[in-house]
FIZAZA-488778 format. One line per field, with one value per residue (C-alpha): residue in three letters; residue number from 1; x, y, z. Coordinates in nm, 3 decimals. Layout:
<nodes>
type	[ALA | ...]
seq	[NUM | ...]
xx	[X | ...]
yy	[Y | ...]
zz	[Z | ...]
</nodes>
This chain:
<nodes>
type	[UNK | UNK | UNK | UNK | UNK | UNK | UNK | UNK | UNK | UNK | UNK | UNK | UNK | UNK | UNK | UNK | UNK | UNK | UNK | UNK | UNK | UNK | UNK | UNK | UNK | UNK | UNK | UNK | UNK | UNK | UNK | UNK | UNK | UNK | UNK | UNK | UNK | UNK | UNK | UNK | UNK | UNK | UNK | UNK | UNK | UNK | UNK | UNK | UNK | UNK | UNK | UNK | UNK | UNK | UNK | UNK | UNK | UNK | UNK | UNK | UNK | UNK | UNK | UNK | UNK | UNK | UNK | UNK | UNK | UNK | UNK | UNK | UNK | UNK | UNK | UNK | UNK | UNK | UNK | UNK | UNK | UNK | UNK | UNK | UNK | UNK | UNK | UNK | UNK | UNK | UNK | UNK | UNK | UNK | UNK | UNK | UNK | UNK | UNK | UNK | UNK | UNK | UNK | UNK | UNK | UNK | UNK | UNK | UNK | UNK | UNK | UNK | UNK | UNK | UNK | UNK | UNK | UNK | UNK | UNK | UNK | UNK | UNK | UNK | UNK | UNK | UNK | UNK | UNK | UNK | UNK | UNK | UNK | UNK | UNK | UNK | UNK | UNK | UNK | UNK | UNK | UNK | UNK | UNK | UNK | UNK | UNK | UNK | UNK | UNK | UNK | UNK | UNK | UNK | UNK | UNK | UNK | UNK | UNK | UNK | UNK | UNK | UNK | UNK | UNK | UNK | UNK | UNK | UNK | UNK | UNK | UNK | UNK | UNK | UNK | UNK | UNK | UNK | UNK | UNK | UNK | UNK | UNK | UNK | UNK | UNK | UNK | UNK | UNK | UNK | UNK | UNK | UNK | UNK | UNK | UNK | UNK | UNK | UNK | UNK | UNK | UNK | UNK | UNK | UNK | UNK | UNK | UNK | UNK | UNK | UNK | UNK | UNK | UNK | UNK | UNK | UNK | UNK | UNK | UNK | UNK | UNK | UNK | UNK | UNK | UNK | UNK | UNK | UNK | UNK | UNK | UNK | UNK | UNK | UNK | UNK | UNK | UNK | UNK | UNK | UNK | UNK | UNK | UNK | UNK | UNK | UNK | UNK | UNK | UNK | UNK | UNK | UNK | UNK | UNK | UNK | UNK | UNK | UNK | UNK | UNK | UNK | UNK | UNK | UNK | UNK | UNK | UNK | UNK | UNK | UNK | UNK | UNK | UNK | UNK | UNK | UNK | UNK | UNK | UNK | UNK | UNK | UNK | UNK | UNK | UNK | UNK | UNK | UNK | UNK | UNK | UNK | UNK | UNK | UNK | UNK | UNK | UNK | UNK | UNK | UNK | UNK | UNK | UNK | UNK | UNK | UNK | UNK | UNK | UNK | UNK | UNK | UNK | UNK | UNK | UNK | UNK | UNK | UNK | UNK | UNK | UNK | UNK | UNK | UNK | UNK | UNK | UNK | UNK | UNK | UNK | UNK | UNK | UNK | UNK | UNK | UNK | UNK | UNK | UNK | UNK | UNK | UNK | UNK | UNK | UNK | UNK | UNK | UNK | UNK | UNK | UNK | UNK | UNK | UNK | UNK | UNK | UNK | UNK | UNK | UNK | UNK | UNK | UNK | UNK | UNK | UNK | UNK | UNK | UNK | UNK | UNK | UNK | UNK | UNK | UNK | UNK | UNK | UNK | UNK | UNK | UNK | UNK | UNK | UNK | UNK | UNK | UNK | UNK | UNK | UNK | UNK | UNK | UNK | UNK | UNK | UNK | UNK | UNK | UNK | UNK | UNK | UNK | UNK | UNK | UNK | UNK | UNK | UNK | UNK | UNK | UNK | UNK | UNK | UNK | UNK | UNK | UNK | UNK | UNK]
seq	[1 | 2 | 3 | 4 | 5 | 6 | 7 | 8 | 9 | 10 | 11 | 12 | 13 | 14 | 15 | 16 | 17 | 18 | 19 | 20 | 21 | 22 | 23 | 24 | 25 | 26 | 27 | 28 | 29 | 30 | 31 | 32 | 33 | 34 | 35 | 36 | 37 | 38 | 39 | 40 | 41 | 42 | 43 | 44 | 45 | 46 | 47 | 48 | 49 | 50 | 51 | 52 | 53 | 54 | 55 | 56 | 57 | 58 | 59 | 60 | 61 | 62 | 63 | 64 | 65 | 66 | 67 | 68 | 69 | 70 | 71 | 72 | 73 | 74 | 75 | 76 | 77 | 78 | 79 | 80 | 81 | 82 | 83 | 84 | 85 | 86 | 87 | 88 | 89 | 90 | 91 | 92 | 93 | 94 | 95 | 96 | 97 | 98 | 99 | 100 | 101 | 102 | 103 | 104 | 105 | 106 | 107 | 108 | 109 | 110 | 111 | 112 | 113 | 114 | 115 | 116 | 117 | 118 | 119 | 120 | 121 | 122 | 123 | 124 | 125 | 126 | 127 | 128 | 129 | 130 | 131 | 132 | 133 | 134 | 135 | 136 | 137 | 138 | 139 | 140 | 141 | 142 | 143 | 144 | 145 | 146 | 147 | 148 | 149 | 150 | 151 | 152 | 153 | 154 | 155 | 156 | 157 | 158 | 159 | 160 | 161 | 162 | 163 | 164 | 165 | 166 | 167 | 168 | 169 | 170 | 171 | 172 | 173 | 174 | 175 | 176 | 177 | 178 | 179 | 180 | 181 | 182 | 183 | 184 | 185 | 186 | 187 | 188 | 189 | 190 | 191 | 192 | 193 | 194 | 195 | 196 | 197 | 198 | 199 | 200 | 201 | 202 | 203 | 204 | 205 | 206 | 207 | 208 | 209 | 210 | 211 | 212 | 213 | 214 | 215 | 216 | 217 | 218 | 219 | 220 | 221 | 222 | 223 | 224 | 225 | 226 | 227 | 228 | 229 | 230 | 231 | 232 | 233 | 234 | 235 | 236 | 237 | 238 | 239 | 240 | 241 | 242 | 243 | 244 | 245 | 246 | 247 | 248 | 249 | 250 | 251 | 252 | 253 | 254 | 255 | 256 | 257 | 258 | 259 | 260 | 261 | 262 | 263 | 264 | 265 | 266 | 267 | 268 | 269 | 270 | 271 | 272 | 273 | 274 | 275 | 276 | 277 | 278 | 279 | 280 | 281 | 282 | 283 | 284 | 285 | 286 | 287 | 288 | 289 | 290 | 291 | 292 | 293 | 294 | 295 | 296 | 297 | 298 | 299 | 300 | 301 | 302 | 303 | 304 | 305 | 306 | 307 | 308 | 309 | 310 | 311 | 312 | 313 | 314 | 315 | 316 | 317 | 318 | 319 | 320 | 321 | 322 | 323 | 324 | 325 | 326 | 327 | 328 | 329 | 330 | 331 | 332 | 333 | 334 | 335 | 336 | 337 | 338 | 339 | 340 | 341 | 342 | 343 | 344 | 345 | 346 | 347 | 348 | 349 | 350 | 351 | 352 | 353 | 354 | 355 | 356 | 357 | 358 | 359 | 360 | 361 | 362 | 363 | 364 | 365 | 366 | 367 | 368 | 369 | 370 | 371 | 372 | 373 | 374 | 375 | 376 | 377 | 378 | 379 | 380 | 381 | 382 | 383 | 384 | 385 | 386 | 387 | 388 | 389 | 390 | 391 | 392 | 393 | 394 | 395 | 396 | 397 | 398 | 399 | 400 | 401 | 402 | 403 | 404 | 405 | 406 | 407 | 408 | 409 | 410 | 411 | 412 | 413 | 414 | 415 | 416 | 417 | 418 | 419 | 420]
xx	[18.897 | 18.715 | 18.403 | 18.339 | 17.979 | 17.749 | 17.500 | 17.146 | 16.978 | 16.720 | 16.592 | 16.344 | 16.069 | 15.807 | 15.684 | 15.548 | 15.769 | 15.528 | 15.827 | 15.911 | 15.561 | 15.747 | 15.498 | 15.159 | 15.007 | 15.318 | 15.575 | 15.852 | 16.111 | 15.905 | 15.893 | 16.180 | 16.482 | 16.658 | 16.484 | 16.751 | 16.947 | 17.220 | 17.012 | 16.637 | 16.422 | 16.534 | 16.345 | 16.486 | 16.454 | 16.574 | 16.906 | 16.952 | 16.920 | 17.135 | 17.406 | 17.398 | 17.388 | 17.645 | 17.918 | 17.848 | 17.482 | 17.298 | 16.933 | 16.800 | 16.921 | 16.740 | 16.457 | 16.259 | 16.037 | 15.698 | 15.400 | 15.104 | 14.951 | 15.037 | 15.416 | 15.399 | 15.252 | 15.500 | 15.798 | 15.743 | 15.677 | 15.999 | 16.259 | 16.161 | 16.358 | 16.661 | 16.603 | 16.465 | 16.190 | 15.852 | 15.812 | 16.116 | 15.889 | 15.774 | 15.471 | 15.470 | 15.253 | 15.340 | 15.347 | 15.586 | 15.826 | 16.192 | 16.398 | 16.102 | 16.081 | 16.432 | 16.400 | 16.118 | 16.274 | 16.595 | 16.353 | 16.229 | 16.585 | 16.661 | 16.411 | 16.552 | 16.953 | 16.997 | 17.320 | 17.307 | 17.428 | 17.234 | 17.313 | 17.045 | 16.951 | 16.708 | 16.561 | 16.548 | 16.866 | 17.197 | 17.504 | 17.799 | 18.116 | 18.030 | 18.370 | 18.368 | 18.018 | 18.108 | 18.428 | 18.218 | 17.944 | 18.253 | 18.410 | 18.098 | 17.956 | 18.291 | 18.266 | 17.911 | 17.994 | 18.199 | 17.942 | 18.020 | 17.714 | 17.812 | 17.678 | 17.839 | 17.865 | 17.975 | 18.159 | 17.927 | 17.955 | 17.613 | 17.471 | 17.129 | 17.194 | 17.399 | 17.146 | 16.844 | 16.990 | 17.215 | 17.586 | 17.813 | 18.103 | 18.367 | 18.689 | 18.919 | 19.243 | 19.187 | 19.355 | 19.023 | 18.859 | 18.614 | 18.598 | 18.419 | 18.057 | 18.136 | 17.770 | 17.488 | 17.308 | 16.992 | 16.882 | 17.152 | 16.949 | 16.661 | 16.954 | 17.032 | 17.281 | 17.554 | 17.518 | 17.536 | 17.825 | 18.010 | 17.933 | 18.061 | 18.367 | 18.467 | 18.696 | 18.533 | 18.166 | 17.995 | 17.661 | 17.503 | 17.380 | 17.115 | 17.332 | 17.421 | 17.547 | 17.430 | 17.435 | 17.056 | 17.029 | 17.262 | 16.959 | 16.699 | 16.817 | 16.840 | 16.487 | 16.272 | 15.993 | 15.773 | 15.862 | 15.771 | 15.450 | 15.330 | 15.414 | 15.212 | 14.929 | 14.935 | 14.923 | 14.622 | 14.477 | 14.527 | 14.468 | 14.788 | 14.836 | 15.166 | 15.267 | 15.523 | 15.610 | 15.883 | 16.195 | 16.500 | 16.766 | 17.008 | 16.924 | 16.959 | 17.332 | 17.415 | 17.214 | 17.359 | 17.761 | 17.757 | 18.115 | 18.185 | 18.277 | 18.336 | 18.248 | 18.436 | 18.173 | 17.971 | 17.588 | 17.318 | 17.006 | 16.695 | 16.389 | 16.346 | 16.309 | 16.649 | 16.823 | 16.669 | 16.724 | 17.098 | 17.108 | 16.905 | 17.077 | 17.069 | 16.997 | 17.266 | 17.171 | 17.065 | 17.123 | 16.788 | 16.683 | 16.411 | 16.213 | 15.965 | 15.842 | 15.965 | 15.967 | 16.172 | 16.250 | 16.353 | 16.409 | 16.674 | 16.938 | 16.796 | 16.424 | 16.299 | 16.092 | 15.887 | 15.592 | 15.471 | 15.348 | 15.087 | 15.210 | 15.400 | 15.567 | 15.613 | 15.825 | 15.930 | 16.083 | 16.124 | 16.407 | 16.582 | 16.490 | 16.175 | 15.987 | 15.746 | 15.538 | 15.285 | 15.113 | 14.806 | 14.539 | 14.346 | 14.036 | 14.224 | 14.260 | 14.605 | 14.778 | 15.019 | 15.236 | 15.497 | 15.709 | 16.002 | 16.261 | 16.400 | 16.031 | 16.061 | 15.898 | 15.580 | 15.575 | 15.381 | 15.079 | 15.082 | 15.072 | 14.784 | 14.574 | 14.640 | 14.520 | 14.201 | 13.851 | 13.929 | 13.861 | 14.112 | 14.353 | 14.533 | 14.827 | 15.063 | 15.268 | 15.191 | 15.070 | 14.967 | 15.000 | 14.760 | 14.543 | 14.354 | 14.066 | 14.156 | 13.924 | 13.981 | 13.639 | 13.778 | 13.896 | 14.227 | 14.370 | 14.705 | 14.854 | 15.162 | 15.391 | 15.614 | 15.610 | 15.464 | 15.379 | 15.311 | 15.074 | 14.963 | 14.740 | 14.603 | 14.506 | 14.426 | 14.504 | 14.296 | 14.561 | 14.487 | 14.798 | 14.808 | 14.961 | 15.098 | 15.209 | 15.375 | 15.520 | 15.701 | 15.538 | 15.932 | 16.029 | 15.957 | 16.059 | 15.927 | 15.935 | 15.725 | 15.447 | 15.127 | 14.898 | 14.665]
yy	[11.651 | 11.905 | 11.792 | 11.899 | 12.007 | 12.057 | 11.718 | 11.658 | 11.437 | 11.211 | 11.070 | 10.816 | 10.889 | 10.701 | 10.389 | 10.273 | 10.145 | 9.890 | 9.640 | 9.990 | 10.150 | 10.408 | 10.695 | 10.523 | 10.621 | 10.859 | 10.716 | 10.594 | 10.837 | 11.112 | 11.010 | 11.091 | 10.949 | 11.137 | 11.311 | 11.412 | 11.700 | 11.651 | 11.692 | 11.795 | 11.600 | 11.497 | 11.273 | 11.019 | 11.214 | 11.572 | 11.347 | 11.205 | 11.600 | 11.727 | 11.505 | 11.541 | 11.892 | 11.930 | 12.045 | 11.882 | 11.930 | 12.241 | 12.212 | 12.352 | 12.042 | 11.779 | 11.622 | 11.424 | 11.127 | 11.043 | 10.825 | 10.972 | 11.337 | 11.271 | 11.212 | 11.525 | 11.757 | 11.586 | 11.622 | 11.998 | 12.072 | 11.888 | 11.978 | 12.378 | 12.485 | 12.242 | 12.471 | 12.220 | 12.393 | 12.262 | 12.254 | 11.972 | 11.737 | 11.503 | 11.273 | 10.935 | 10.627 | 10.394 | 10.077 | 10.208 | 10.052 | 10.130 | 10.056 | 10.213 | 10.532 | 10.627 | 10.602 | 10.865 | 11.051 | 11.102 | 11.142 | 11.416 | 11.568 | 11.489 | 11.722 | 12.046 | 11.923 | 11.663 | 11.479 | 11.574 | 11.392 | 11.214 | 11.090 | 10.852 | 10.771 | 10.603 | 10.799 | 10.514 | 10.461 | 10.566 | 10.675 | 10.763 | 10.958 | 11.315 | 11.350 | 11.034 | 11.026 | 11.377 | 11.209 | 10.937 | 11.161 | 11.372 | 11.032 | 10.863 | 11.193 | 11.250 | 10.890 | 10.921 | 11.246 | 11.044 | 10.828 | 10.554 | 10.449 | 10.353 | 10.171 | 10.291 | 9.995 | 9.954 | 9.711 | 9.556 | 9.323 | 9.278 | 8.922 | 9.081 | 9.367 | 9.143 | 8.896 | 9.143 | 9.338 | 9.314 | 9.215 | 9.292 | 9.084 | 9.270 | 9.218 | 9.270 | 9.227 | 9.607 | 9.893 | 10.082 | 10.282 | 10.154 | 9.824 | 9.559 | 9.388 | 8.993 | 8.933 | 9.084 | 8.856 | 8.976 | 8.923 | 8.611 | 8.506 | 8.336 | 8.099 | 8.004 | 8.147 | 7.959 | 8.176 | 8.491 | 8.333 | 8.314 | 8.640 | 8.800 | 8.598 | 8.753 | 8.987 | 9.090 | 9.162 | 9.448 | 9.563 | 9.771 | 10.055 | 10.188 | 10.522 | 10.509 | 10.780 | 10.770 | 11.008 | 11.021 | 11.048 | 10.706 | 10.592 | 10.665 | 10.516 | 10.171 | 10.262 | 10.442 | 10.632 | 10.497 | 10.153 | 10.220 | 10.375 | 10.085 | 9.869 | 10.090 | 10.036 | 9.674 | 9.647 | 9.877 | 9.648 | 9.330 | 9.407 | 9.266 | 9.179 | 9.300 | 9.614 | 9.749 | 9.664 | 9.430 | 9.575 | 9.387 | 9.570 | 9.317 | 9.357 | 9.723 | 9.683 | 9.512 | 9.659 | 10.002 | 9.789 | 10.007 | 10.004 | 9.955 | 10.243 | 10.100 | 10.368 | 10.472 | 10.544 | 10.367 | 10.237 | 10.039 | 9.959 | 10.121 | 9.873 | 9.685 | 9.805 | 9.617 | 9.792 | 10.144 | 10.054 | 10.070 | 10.396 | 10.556 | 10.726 | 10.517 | 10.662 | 10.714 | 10.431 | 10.153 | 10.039 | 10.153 | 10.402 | 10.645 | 10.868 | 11.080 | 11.191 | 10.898 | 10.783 | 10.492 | 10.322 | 9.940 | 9.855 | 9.612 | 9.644 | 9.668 | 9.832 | 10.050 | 10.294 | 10.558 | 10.782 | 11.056 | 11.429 | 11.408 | 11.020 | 10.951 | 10.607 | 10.456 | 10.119 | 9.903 | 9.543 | 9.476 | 9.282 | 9.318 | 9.321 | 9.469 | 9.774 | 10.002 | 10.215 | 10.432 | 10.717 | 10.904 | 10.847 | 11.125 | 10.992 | 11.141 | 10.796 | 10.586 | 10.272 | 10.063 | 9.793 | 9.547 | 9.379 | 9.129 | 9.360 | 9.045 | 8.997 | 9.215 | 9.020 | 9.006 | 9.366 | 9.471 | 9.250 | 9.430 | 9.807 | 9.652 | 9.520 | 9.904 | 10.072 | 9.874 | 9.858 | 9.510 | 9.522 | 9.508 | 9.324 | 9.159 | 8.914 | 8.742 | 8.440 | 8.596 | 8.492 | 8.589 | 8.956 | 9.239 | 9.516 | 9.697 | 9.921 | 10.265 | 10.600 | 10.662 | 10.782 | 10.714 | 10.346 | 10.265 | 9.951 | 9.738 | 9.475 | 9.214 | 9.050 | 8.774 | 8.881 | 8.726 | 8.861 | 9.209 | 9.432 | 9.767 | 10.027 | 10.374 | 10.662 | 11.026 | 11.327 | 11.632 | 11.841 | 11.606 | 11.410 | 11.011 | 10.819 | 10.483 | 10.227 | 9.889 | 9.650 | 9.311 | 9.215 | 9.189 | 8.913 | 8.946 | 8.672 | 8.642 | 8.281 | 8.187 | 8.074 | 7.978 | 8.275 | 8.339]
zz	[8.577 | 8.370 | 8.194 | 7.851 | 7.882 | 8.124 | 8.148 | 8.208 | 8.464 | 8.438 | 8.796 | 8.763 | 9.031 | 8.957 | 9.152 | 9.455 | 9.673 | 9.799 | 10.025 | 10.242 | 10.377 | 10.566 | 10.525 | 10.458 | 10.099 | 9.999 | 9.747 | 9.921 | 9.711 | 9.833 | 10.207 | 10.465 | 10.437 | 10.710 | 11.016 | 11.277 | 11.384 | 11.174 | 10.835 | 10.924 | 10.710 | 10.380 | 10.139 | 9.895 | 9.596 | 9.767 | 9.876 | 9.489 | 9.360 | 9.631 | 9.548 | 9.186 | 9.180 | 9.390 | 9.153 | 8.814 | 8.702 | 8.668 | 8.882 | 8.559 | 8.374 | 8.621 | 8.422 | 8.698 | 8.599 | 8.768 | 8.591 | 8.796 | 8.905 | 9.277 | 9.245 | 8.998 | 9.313 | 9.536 | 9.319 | 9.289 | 9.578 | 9.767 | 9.453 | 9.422 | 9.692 | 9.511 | 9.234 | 9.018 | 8.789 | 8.800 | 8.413 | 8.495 | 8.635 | 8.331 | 8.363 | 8.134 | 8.103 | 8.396 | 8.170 | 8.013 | 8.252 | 8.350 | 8.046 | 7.822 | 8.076 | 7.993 | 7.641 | 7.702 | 7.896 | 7.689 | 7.379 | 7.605 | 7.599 | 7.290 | 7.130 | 7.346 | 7.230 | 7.014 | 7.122 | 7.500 | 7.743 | 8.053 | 8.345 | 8.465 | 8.854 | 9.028 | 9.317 | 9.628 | 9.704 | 9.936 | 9.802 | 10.063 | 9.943 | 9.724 | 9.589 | 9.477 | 9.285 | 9.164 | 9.003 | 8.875 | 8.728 | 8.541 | 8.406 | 8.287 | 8.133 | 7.917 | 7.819 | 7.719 | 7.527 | 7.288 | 7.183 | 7.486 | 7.699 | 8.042 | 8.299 | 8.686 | 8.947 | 9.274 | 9.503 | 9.706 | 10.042 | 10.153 | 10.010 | 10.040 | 9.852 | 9.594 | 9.558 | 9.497 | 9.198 | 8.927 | 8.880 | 8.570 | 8.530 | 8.396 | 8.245 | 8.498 | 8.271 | 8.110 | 8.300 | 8.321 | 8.431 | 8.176 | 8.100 | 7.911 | 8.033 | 7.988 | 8.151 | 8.327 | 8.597 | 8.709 | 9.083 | 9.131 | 9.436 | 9.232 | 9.151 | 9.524 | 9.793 | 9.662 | 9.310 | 9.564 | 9.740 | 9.438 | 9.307 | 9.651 | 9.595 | 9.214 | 9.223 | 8.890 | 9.003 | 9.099 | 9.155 | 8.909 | 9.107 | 8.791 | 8.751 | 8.379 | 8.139 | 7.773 | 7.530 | 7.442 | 7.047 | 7.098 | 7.373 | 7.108 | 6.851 | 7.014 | 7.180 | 6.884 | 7.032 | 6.711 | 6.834 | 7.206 | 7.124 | 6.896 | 7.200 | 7.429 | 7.207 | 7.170 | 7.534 | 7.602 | 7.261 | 7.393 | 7.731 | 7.883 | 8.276 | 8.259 | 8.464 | 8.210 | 7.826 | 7.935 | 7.806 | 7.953 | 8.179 | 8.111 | 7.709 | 7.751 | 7.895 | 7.564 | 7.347 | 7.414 | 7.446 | 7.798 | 7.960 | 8.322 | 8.550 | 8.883 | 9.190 | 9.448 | 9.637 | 9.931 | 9.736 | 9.898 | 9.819 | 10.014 | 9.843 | 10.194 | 10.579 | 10.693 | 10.420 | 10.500 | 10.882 | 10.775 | 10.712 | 10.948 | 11.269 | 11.563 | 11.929 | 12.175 | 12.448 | 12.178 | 11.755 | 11.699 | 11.407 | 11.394 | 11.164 | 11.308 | 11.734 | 11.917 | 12.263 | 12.334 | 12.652 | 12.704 | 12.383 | 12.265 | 11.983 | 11.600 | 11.660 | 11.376 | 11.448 | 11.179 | 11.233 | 11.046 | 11.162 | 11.475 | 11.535 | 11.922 | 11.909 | 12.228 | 12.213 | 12.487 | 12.532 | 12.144 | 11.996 | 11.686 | 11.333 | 11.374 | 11.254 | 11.391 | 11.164 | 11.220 | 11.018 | 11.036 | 10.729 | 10.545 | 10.712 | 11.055 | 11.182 | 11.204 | 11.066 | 11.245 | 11.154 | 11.312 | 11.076 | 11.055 | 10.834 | 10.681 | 10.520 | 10.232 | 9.969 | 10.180 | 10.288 | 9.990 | 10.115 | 10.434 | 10.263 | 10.073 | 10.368 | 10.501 | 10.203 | 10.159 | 10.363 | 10.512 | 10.892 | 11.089 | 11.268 | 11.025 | 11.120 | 10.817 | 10.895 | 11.293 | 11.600 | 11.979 | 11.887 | 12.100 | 11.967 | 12.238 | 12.120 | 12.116 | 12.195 | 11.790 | 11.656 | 11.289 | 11.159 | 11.257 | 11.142 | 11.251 | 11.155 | 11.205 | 10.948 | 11.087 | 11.467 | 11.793 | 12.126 | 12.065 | 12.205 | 12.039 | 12.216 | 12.027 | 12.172 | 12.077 | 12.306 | 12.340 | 12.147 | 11.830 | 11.828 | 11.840 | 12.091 | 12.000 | 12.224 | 12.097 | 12.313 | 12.291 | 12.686 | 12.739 | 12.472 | 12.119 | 11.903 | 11.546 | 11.481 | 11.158 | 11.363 | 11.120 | 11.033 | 11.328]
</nodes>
């Protein structure tokens, strides 16, 4: 398959990342996503570009979204050596929110070439299978070139990953590849597992993975700029609580009649720590996944395990399902948490405790857990989500580096014991 014309990209790199505090205060698309021998270290965004510029899209045509002056410096500087020019990296108002931040974006496009075509990606999460997203990318693009919005989804098994996003039910009687959206159900798990069980049990479901192809004076004209901006301004007026404009996903799918292009491809979903544990590499003697210098010994099946430049994990008699992070603040001093992966909703408290001056330790929903002073003359601060029984030690060597020590005293189970 030839594609007509070359596309544009627009990756949406803006956010927090607040359920996955793999690298302290950096964004989490702009923190590692792979650190071994097989691929050196690779961020989230540098793994989106490298995949969409693979055969398809021109570097030169990758428009890259951020909503503050940090993620700007950190976008350059990871995406230059992709080839991706700086002037590329376009800053909007973070209210604007995701559905809103498009509509920039391809407004943004629009005014270089007016009936371009994008191809729209978030910047968090795992695609396996190039060929096959290459083939997608070509199919949705020529669909999108004729005026045809589409919306790419994937076949999904994982009831976590099905549950926390959204699912298009498709008509299943059409030959494809493109077919018809019947409905759009938006993170089924606020209706109860059974609503996920049944989704996993359609044969025509699949999880929309936020790649989409739109032709963007089509995009703008559902989503006036005018009409944006007066909504921007209403909210700064009335001073509104609300982190974005509120502009519906789900109402964008119809709005813009997107048809479903069904992947061939492997997706998940990196927005929690069990889902990024997934796709880390595991060691040779255990399942557990690292990013960063780590020294393991004793540990059981399912330990993750991140720390950042200068950081030494040491980790020894900790079950499964937990992760061990540890990163050194500007200040010179360290952070260290021990969290339940399946606690992804409360994450985001924990990255806040970290971030603020509250004194330290700090335990959520855990109990009996260790922290021994350390010879640190800066703050350093840990804390526990979910976990019992573990004891963390600090320690800085004359060469500057930090030595961390977290141990599960030889059984480490996180029961939901009462906060202690």
């Amino acid at each position: 398959m030839e594609i007509v014309a070359k596309p544009y990209a627009i990756v949406l790199a803006g956010g927090r990342g607040s359920r996955l505090p793999i690298a302290g205060s950096i964004p989490k698309q702009f923190a590692p996503k792979f650190d071994d021998e097989e691929h050196g270290k690779v961020t989230f965004v540098q793994d989106v570009v490298r995949m969409i510029t693979d055969e398809v899209i021109k570097p030169s045509r990758v428009i890259v979204v951020v909503t503050n002056e940090e993620q700007r410096d950190y976008a350059i500087d990871q995406l230059t050596p992709f080839k991706v020019p700086s002037t590329n990296v376009v800053m909007f108002d973070p209210h604007l929110g995701y559905v809103a931040v498009m509509a920039a974006a391809a407004d943004y496009i629009r005014r270089h070439e007016e009936k371009a075509v994008a191809f729209i990606t978030p910047s968090d999460s795992h695609i396996e299978g190039q060929e096959e997203l290459t083939m997608a990318i070509m199919a949705a693009c020529n669909e999108a070139r004729n005026g045809r919005s589409v919306l790419v989804g994937a076949k999904v098994a994982d009831a976590n990953i099905v549950g926390g996003c959204g699912n298009a039910q498709y008509d299943s009687s059409e030959e494809g590849p493109f077919y018809e959206i019947l409905d759009f159900i938006e993170k089924p798990a606020k209706y109860g597992p059974d609503r996920v069980k049944q989704i996993l049990m359609d044969d025509n479901t699949v999880v929309n993975t936020g790649l989409y192809a739109v032709r963007v004076d089509k995009f703008c004209k559902a989503y006036p700029m005018e009409k944006i901006d007066a909504l921007l301004k209403k909210y700064y007026d009335e001073g509104s609580e609300k982190t974005d404009l509120g502009l519906d996903p789900t109402d964008m799918v119809k709005k813009l009649n997107m048809k479903l292009l069904i992947g061939g491809f492997e997706w998940k979903d990196c927005g929690t720590l069990d889902a990024y544990y997934k796709i880390q590499r595991v060691t040779p003697n255990h399942r557990n996944a690292s990013i960063g210098k780590i020294i393991r010994y004793e540990c059981l099946d399912g330990l993750f395990v991140c720390a950042t430049k200068g950081v030494r994990m040491y980790a020894s008699f900790i079950k499964g399902g937990i992760a061990a992070i540890a990163y050194m603040t500007p200040a010179g001093g360290v952070n260290v948490a021990v969290i339940n992966m399946k606690m992804s909703q409360s994450v985001g408290k924990i990255t806040d405790y970290l971030e603020s001056g509250d004194p330290m330790p700090y335990q959520l929903m855990a109990a009996n857990n260790t922290v021994m002073p350390s010879n640190l003359s800066s703050v350093t601060k840990v804390a526990f989500l979910g976990v019992q029984n573990i004891f963390v030690f600090v320690n800085r060597l004359e060469n500057g580096d930090i030595n961390v020590n977290i141990s599960g005293n030889g059984e480490c189970i996180y029961t939901m014991a009462a906060a202690a």
